[in-house]
C-alpha positions in Angstrom: 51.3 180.8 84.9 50.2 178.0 86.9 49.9 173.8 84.9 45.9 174.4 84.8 46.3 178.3 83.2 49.6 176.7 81.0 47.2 173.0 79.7 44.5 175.4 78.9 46.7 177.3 77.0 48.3 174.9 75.1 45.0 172.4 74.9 43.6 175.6 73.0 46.8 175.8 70.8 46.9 172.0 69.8 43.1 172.1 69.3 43.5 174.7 66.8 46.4 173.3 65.2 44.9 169.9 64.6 41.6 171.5 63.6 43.9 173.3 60.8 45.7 170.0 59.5 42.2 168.3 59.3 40.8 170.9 57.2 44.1 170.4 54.8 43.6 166.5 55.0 39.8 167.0 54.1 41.1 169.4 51.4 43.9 166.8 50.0 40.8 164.3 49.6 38.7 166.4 48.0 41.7 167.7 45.3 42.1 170.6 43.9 39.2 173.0 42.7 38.3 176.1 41.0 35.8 178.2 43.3 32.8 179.1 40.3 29.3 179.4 40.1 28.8 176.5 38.8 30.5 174.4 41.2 30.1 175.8 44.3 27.0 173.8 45.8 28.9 170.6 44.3 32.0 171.0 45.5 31.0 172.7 49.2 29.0 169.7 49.9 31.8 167.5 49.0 34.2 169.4 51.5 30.9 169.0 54.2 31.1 165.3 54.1 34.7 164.7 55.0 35.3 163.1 57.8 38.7 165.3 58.4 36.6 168.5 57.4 33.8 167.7 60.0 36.7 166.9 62.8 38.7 170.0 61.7 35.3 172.0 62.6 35.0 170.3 66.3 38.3 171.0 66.9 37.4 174.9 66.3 34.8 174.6 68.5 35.7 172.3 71.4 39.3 174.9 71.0 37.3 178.1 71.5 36.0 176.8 74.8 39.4 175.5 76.1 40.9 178.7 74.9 37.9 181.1 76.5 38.6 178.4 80.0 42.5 179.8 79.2 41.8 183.9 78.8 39.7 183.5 82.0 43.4 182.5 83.8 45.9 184.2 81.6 46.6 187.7 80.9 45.6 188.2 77.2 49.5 189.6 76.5 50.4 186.3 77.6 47.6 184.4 76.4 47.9 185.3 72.4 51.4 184.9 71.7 51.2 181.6 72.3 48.7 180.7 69.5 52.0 181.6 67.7 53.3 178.3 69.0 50.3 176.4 66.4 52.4 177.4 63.9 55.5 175.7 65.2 53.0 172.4 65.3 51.4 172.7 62.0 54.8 173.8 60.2 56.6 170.1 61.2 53.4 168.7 61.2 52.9 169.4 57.8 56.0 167.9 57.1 55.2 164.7 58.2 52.5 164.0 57.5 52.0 166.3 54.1 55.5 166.1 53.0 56.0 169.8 53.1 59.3 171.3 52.7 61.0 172.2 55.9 63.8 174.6 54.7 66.5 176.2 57.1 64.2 179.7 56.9 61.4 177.5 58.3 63.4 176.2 61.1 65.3 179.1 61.5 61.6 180.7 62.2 60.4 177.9 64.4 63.4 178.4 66.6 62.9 182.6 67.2 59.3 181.4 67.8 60.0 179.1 70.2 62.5 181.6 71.9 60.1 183.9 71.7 57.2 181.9 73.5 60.0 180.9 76.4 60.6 184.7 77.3 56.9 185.4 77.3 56.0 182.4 79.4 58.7 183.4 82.2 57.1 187.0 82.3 
């Protein structure tokens, strides 16, 4: 995989990772709610005006056209295991910034992962 093929990749990968700890930033503001009826046009439009909600969603998008730039250079085998590699992100990410627990399963996890990307990225 060449640097251009391998950022593309991985711009596609961070995209999508951020875009997912926006959402749960825009989520944390908003607080926890019950998904009724009653409140859905409420609550949905409350979620629609975060700013973290609204950057989550670019990130989507502006990550589906990095990632489509990617699959054009990378052989999908290669290509989609590494979206496995948002996970490692979001999971110490989370911790951070969230204050998630990291247990020795997680990291335990995150290393196979990792070990796992390295032998598919020197195929």
């Amino acid at each position: 995989m060449n640097p251009i093929s391998l950022f593309c990749i991985l711009a596609g990968v961070t995209l999508n990772a951020g875009a997912q700890l926006l959402l749960k930033a825009g989520t944390n503001a908003v607080g926890h709610f019950e998904f009724t009826r009653a409140n859905i046009l409420p609550i949905g439009f409350k979620l629609a005006m975060q700013p973290p909600i609204i950057g989550g969603l670019a990130c989507y998008v502006i990550s589906v056209v990095v990632w489509v730039v990617g699959l054009s250079r990378v052989d999908v085998s290669i290509a989609y295991p590494m979206l496995s590699l948002g996970y490692v992100v979001n999971a110490l990410a989370a911790w951070y910034l969230f204050g998630e627990v990291m247990s020795v399963q997680k990291l335990v996890g995150i290393g196979i992962i990792l070990i796992g990307v390295f032998v598919l990225a020197r195929s």
